[in-house]
CHARMM internal coordinates of N, CA and C (Angstrom, degrees):
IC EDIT
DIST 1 N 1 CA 1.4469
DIST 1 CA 1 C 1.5177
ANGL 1 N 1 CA 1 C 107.54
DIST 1 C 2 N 1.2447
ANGL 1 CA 1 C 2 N 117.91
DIHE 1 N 1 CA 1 C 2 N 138.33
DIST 2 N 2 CA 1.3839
ANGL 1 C 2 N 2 CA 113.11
DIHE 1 CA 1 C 2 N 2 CA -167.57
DIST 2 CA 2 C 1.6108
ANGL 2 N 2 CA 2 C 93.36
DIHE 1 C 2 N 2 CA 2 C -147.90
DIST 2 C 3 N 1.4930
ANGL 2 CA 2 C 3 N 109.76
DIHE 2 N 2 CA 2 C 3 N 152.14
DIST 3 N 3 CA 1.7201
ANGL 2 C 3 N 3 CA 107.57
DIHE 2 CA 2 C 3 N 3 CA -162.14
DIST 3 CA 3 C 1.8370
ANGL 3 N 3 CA 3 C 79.00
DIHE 2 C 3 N 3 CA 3 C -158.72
DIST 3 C 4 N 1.7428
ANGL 3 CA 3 C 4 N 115.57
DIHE 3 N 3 CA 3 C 4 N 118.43
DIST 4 N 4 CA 1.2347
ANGL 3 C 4 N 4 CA 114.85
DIHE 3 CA 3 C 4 N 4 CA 168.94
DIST 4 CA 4 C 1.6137
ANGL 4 N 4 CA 4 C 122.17
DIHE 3 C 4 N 4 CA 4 C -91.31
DIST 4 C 5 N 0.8460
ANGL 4 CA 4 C 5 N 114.68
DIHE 4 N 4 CA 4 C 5 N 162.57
DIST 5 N 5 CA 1.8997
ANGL 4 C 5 N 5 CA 107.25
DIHE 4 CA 4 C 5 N 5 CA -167.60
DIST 5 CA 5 C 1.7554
ANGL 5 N 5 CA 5 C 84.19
DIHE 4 C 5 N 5 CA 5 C -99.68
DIST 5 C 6 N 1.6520
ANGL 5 CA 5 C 6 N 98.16
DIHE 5 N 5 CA 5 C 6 N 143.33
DIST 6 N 6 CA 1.7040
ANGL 5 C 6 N 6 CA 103.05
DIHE 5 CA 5 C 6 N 6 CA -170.73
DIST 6 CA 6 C 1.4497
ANGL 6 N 6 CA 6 C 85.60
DIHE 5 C 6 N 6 CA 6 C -106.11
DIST 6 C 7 N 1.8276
ANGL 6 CA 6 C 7 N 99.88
DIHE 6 N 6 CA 6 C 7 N 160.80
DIST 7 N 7 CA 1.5782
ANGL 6 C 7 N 7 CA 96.69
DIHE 6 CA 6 C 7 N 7 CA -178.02
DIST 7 CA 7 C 1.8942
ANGL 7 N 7 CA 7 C 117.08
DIHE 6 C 7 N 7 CA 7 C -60.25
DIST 7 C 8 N 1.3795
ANGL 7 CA 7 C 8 N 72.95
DIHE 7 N 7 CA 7 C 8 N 163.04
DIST 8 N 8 CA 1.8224
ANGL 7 C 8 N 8 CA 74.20
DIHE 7 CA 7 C 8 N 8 CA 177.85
DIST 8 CA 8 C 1.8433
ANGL 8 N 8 CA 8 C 116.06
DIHE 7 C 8 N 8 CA 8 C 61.37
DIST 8 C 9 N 1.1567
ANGL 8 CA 8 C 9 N 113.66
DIHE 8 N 8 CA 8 C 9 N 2.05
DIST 9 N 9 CA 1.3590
ANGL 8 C 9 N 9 CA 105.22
DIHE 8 CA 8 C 9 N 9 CA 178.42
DIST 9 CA 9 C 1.2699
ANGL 9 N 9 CA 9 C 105.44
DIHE 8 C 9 N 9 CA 9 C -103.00
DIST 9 C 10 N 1.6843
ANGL 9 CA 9 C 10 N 114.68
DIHE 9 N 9 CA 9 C 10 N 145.50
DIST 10 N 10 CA 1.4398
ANGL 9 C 10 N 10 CA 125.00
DIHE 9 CA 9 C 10 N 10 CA 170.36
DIST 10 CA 10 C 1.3303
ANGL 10 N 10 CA 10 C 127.28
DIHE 9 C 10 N 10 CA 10 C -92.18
DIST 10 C 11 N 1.4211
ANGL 10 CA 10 C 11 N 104.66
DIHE 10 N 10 CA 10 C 11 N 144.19
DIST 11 N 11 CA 1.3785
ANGL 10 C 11 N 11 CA 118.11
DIHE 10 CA 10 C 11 N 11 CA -172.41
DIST 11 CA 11 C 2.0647
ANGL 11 N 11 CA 11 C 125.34
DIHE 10 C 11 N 11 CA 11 C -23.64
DIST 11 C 12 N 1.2950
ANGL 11 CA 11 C 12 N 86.50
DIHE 11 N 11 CA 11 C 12 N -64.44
DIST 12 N 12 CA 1.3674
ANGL 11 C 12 N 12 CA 94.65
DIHE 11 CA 11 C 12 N 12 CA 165.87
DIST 12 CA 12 C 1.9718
ANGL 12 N 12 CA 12 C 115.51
DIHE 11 C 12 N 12 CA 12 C -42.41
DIST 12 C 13 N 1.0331
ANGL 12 CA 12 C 13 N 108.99
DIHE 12 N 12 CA 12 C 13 N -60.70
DIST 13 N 13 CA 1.5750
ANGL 12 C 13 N 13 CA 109.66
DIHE 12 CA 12 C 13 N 13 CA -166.49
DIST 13 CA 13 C 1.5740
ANGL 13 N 13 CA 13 C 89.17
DIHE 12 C 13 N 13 CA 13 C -73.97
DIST 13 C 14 N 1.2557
ANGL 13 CA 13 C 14 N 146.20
DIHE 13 N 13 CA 13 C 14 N -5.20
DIST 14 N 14 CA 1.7391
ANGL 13 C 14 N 14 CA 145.38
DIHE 13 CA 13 C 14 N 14 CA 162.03
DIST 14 CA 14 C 1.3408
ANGL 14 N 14 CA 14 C 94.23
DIHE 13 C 14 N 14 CA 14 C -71.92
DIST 14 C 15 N 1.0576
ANGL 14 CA 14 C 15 N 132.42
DIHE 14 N 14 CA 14 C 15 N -73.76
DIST 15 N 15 CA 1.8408
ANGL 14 C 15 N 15 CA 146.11
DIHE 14 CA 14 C 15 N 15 CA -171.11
DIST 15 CA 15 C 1.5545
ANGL 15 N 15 CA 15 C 89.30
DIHE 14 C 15 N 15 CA 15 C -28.27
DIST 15 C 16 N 2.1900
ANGL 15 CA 15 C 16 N 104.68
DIHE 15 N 15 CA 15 C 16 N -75.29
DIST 16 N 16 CA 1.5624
ANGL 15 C 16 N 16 CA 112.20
DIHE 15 CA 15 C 16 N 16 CA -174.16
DIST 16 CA 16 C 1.6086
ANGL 16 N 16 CA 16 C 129.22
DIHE 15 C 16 N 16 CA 16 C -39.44
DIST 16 C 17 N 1.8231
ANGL 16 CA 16 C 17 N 104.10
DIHE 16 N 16 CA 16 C 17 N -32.36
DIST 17 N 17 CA 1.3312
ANGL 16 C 17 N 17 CA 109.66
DIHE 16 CA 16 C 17 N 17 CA 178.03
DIST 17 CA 17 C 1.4242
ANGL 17 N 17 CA 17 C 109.68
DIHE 16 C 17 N 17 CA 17 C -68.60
DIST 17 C 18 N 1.7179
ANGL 17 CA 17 C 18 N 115.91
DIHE 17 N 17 CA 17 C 18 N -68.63
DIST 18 N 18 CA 1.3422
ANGL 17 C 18 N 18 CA 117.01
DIHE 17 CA 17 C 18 N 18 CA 168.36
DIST 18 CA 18 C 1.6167
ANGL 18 N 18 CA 18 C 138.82
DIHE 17 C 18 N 18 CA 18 C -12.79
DIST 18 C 19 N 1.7864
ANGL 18 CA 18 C 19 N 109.23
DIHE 18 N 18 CA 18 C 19 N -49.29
DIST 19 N 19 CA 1.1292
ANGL 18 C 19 N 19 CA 136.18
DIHE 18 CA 18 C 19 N 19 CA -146.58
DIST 19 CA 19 C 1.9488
ANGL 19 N 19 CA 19 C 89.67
DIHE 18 C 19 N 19 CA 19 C -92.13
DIST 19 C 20 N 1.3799
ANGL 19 CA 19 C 20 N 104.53
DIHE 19 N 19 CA 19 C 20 N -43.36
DIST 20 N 20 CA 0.8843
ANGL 19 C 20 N 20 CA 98.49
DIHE 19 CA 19 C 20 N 20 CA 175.05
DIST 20 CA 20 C 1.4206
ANGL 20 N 20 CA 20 C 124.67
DIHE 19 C 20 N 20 CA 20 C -99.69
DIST 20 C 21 N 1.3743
ANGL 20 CA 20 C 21 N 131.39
DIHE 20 N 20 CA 20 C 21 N -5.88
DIST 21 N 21 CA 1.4271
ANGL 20 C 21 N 21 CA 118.73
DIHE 20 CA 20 C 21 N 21 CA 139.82
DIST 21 CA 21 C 1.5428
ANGL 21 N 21 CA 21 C 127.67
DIHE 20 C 21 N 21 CA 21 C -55.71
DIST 21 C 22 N 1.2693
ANGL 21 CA 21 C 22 N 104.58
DIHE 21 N 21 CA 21 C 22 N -32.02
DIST 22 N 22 CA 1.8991
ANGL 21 C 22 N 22 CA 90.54
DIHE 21 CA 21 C 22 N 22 CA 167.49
DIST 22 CA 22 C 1.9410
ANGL 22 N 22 CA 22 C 121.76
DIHE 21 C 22 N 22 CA 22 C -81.94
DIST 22 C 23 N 1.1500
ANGL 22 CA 22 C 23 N 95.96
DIHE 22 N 22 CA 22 C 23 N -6.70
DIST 23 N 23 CA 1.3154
ANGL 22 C 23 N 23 CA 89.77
DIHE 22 CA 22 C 23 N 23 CA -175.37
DIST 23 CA 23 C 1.4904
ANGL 23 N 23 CA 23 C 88.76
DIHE 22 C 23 N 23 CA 23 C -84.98
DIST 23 C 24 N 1.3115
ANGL 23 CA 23 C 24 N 122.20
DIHE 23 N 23 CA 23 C 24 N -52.14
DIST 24 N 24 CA 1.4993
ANGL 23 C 24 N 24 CA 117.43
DIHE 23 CA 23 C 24 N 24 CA 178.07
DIST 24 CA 24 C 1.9550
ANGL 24 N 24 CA 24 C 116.77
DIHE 23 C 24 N 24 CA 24 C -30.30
DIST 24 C 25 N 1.1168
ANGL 24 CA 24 C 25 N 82.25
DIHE 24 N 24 CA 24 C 25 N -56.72
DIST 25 N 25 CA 1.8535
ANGL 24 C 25 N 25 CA 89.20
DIHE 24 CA 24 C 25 N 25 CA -178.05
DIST 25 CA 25 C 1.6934
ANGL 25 N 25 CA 25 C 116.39
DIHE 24 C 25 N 25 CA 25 C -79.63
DIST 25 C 26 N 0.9833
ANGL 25 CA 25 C 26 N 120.86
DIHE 25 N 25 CA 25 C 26 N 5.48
DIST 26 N 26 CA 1.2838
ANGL 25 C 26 N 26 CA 114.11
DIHE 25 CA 25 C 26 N 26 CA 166.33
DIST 26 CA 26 C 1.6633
ANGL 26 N 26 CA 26 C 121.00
DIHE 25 C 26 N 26 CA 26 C 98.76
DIST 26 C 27 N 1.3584
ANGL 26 CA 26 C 27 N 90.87
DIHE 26 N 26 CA 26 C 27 N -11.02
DIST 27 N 27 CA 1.6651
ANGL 26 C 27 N 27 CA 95.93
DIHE 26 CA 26 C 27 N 27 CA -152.22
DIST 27 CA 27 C 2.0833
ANGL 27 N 27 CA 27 C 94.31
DIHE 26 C 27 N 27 CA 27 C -76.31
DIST 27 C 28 N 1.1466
ANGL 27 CA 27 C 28 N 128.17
DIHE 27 N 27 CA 27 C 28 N -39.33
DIST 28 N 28 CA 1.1885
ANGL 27 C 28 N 28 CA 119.92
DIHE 27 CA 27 C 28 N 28 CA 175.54
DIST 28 CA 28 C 1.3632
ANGL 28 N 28 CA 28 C 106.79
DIHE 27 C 28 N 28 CA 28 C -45.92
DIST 28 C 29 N 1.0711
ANGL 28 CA 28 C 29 N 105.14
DIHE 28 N 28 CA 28 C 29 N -66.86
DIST 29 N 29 CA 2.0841
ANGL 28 C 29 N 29 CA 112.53
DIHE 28 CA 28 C 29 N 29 CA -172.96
DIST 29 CA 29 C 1.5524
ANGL 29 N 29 CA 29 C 98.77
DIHE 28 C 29 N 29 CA 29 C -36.42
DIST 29 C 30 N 1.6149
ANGL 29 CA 29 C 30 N 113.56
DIHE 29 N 29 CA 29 C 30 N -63.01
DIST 30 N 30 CA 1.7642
ANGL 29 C 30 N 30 CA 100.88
DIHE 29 CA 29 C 30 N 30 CA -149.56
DIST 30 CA 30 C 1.6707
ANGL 30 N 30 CA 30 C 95.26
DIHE 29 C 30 N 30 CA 30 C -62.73
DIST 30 C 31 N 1.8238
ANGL 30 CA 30 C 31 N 106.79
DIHE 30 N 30 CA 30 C 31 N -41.61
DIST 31 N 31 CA 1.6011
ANGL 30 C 31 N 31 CA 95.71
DIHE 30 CA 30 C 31 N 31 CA 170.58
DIST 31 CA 31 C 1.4828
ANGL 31 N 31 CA 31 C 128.35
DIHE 30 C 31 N 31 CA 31 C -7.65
DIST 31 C 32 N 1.2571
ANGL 31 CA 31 C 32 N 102.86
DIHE 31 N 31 CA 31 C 32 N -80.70
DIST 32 N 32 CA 1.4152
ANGL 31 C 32 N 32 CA 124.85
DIHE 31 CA 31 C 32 N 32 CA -174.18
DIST 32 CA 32 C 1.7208
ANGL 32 N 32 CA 32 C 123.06
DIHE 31 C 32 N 32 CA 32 C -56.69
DIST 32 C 33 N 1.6838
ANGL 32 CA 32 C 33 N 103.36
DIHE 32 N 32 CA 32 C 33 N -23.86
DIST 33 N 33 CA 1.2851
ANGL 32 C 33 N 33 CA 109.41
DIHE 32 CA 32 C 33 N 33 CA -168.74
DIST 33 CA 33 C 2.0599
ANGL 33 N 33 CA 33 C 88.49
DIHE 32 C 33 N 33 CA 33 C -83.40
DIST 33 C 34 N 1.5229
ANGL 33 CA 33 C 34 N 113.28
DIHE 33 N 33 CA 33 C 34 N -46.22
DIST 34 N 34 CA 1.1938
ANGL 33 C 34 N 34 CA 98.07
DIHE 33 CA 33 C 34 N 34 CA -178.60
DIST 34 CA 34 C 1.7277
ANGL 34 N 34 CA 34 C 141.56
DIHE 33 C 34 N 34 CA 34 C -60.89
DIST 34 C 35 N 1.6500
ANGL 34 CA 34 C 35 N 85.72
DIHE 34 N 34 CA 34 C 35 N -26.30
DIST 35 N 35 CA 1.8352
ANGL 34 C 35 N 35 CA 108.01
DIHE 34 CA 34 C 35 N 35 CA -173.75
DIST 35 CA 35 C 1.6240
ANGL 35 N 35 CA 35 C 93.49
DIHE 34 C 35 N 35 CA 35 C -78.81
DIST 35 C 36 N 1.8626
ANGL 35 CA 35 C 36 N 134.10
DIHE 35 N 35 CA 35 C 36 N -22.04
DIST 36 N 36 CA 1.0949
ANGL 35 C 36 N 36 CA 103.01
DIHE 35 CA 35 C 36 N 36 CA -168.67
DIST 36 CA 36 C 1.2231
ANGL 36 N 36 CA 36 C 113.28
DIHE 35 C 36 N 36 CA 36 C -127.66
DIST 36 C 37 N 1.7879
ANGL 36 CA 36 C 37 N 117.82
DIHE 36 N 36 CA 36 C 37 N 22.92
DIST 37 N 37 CA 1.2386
ANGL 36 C 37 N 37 CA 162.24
DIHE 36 CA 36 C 37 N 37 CA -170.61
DIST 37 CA 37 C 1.9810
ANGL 37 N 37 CA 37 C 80.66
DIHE 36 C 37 N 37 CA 37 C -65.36
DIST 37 C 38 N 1.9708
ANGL 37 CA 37 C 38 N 101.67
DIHE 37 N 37 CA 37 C 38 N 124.79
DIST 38 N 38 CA 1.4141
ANGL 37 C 38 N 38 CA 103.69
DIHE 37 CA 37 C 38 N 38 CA 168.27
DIST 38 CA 38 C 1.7719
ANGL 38 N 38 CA 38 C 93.47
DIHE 37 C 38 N 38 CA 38 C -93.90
DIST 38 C 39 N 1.6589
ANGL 38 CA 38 C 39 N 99.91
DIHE 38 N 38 CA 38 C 39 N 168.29
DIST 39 N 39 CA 1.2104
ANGL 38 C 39 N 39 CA 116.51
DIHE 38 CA 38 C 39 N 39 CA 158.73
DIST 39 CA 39 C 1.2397
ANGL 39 N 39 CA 39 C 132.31
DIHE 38 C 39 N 39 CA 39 C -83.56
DIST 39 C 40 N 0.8872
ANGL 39 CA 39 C 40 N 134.18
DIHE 39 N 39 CA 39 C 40 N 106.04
DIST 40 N 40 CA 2.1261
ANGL 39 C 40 N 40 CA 138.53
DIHE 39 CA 39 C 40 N 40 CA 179.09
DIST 40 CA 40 C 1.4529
ANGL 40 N 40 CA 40 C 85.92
DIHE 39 C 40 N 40 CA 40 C -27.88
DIST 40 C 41 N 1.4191
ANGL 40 CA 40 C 41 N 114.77
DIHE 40 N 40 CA 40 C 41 N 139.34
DIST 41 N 41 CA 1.1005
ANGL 40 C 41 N 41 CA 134.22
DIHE 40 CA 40 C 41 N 41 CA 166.06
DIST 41 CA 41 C 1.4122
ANGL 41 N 41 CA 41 C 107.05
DIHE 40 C 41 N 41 CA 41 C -94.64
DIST 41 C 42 N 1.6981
ANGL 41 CA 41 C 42 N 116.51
DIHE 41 N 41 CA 41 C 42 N 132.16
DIST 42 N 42 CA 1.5422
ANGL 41 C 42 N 42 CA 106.69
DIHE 41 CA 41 C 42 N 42 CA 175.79
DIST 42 CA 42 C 1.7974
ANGL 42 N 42 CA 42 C 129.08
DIHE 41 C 42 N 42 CA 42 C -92.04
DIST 42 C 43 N 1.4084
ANGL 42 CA 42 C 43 N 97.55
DIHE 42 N 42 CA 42 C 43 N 133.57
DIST 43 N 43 CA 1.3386
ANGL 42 C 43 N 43 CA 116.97
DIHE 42 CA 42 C 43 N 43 CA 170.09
DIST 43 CA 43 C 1.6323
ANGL 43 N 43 CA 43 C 108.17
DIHE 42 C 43 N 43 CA 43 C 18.74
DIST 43 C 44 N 1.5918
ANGL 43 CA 43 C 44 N 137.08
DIHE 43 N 43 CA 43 C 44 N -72.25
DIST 44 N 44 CA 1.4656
ANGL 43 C 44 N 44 CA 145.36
DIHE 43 CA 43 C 44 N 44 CA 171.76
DIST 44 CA 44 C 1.1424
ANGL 44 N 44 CA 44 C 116.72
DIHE 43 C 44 N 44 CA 44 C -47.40
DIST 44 C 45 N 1.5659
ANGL 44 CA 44 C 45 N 121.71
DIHE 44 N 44 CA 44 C 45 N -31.96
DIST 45 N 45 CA 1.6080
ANGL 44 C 45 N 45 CA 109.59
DIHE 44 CA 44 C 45 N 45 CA -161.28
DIST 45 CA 45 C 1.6879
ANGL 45 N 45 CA 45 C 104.89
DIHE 44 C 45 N 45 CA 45 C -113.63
DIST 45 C 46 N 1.6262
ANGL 45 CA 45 C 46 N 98.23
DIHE 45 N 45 CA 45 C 46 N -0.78
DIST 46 N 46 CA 1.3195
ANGL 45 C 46 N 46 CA 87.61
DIHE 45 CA 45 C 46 N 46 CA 160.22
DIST 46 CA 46 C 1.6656
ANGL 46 N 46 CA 46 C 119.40
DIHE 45 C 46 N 46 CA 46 C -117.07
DIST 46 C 47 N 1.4854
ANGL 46 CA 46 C 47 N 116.57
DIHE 46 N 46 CA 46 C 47 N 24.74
DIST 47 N 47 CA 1.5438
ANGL 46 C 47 N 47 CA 122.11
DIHE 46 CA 46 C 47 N 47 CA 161.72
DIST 47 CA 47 C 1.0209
ANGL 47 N 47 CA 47 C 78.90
DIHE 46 C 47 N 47 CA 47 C -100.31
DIST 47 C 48 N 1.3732
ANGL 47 CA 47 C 48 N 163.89
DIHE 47 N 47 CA 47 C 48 N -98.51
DIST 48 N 48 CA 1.3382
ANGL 47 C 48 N 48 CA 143.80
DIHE 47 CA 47 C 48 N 48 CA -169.76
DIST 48 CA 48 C 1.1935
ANGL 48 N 48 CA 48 C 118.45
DIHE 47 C 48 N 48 CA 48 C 19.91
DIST 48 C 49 N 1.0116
ANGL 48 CA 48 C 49 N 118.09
DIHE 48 N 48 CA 48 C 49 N -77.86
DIST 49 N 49 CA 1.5171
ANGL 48 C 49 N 49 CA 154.82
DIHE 48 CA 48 C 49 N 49 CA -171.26
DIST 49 CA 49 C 1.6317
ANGL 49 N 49 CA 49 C 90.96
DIHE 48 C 49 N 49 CA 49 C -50.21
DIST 49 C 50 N 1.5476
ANGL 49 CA 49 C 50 N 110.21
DIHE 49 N 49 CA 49 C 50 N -80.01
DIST 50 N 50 CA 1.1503
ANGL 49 C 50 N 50 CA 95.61
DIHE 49 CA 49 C 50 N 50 CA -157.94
DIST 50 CA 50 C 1.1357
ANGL 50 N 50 CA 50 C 126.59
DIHE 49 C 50 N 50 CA 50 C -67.04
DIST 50 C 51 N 1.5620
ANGL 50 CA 50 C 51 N 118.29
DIHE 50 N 50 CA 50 C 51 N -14.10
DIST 51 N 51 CA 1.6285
ANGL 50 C 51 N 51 CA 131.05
DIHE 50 CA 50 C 51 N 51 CA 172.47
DIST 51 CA 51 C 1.2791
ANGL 51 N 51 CA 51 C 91.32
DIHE 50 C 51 N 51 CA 51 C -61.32
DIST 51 C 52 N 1.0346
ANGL 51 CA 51 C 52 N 143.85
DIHE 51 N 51 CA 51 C 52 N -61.22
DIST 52 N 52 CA 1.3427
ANGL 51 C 52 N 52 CA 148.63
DIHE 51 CA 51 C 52 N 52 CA -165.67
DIST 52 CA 52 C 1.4502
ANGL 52 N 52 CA 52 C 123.91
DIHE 51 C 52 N 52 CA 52 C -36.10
DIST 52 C 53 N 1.3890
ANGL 52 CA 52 C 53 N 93.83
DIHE 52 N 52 CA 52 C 53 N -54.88
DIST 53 N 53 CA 2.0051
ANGL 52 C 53 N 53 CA 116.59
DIHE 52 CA 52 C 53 N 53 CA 176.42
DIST 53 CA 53 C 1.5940
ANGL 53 N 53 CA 53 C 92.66
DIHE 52 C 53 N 53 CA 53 C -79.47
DIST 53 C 54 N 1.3163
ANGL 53 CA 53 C 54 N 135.51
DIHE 53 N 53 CA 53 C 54 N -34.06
DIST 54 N 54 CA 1.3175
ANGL 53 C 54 N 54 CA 142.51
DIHE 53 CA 53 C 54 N 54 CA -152.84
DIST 54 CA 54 C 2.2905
ANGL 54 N 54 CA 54 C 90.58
DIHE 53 C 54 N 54 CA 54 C -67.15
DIST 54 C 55 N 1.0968
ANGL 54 CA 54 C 55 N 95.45
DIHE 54 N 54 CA 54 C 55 N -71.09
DIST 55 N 55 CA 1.4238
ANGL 54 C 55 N 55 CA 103.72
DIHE 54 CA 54 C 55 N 55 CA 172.61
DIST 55 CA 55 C 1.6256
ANGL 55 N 55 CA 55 C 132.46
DIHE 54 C 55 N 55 CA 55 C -79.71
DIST 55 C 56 N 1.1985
ANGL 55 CA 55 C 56 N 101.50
DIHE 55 N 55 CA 55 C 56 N 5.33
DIST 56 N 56 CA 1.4002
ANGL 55 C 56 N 56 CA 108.76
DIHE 55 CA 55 C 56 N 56 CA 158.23
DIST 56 CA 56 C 2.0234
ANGL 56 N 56 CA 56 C 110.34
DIHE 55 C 56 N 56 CA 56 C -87.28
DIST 56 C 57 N 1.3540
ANGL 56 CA 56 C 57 N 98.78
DIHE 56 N 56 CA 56 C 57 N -29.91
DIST 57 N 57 CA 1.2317
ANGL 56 C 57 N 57 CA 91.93
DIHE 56 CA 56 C 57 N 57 CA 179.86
DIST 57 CA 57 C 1.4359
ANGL 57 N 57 CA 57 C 114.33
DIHE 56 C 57 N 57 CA 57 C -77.70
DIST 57 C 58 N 1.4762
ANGL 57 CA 57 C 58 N 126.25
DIHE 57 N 57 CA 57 C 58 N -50.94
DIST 58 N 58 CA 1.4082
ANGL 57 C 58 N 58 CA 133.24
DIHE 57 CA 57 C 58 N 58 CA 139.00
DIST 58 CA 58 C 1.8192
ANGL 58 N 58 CA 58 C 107.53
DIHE 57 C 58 N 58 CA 58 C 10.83
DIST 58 C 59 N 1.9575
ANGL 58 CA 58 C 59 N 96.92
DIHE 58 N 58 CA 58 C 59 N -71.95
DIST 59 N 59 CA 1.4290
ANGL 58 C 59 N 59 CA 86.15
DIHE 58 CA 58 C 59 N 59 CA -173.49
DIST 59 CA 59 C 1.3519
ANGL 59 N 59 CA 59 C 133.51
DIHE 58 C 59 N 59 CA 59 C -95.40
DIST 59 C 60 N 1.1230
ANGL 59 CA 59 C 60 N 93.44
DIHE 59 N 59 CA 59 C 60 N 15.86
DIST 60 N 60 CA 1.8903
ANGL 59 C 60 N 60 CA 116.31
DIHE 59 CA 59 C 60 N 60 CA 175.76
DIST 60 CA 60 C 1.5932
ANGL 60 N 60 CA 60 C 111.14
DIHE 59 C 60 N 60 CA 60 C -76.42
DIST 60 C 61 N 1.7053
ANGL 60 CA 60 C 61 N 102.46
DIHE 60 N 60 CA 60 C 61 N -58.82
DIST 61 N 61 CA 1.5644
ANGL 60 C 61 N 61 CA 103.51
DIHE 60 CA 60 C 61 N 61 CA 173.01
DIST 61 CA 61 C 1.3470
ANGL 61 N 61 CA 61 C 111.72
DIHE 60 C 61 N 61 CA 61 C -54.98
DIST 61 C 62 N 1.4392
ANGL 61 CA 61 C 62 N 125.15
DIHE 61 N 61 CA 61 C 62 N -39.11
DIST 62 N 62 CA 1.5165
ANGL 61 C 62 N 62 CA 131.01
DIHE 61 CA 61 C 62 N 62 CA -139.86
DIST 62 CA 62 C 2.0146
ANGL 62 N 62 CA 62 C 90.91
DIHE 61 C 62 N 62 CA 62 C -73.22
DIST 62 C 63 N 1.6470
ANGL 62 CA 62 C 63 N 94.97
DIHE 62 N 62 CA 62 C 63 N -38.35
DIST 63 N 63 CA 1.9654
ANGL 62 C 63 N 63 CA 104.04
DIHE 62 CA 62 C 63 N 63 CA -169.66
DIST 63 CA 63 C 1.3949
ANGL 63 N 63 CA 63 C 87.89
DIHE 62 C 63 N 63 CA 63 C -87.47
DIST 63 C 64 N 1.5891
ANGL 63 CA 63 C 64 N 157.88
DIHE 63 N 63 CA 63 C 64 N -19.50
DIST 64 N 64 CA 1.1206
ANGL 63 C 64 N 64 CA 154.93
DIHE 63 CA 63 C 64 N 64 CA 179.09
DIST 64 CA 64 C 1.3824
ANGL 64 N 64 CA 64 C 91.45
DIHE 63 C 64 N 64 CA 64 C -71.73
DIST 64 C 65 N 1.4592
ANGL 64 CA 64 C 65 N 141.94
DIHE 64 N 64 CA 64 C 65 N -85.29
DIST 65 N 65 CA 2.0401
ANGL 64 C 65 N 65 CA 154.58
DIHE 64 CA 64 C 65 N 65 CA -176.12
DIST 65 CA 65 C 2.2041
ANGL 65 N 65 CA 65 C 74.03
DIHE 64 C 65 N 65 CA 65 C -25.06
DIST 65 C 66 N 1.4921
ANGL 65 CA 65 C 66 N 104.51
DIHE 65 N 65 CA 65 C 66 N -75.06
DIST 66 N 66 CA 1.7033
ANGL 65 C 66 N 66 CA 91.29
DIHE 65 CA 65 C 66 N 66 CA -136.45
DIST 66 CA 66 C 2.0053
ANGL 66 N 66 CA 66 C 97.31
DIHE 65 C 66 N 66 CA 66 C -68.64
DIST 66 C 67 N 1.0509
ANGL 66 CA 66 C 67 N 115.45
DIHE 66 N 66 CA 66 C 67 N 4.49
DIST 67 N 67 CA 1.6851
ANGL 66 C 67 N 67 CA 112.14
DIHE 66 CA 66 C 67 N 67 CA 179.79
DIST 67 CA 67 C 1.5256
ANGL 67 N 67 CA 67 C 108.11
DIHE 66 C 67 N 67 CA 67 C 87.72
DIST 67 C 68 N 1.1398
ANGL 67 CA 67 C 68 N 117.57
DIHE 67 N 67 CA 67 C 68 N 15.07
DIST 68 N 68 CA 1.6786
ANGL 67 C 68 N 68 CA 123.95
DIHE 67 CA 67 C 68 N 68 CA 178.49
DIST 68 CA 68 C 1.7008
ANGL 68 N 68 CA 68 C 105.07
DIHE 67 C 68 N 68 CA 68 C -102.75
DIST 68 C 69 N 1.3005
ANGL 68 CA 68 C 69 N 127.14
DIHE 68 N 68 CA 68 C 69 N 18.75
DIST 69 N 69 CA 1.3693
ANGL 68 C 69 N 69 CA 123.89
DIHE 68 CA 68 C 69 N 69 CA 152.53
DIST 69 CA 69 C 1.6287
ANGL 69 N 69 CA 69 C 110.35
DIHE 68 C 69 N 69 CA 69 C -37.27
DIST 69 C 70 N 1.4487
ANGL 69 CA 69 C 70 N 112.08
DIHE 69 N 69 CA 69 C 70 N 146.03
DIST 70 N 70 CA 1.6874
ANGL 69 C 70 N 70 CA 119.62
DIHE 69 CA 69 C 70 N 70 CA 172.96
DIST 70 CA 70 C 1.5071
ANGL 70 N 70 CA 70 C 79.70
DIHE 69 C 70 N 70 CA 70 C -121.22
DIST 70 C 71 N 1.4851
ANGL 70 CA 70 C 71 N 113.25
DIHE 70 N 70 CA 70 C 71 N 111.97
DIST 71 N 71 CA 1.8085
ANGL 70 C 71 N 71 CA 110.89
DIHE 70 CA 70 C 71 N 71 CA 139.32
DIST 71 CA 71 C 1.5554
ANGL 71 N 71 CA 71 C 124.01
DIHE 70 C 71 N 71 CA 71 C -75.14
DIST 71 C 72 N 1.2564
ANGL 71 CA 71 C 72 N 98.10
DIHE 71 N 71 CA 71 C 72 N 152.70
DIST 72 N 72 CA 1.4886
ANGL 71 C 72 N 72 CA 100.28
DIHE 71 CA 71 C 72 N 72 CA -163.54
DIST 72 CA 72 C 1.5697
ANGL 72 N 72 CA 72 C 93.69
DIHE 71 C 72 N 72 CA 72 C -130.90
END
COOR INIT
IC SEED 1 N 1 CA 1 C
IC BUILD
């Protein structure tokens, strides 16, 4: 992307032209979609996971039945 400064124009209104030729073309957006793009987590680490929450809940009810809940 290339944006030339016209005579007599100031920096700032160069920046404004620029800023808004890339937003025009898209290229900021996909930017952002790639830099904040997660990674698929694989298959193991998310049964992990859910065993994980699976028996935490287990021991939530179990201290909720005997009255040993911690509210937070």
């Amino acid at each position: 992307m290339e944006v030339r400064k016209k005579e007599g124009e100031n920096p700032n209104s160069l920046i404004f032209r620029f800023l808004k030729r890339i937003q025009q073309t898209g290229i900021l957006r996909e930017s952002k979609k790639r830099r904040f793009r997660s990674r698929p987590i694989n298959r193991l680490k998310r049964k992990l996971s859910a065993l994980h929450r699976e028996e935490k809940k287990v021991e939530y009810e179990k201290a909720k039945k005997l009255g040993q809940q911690e509210w937070r």
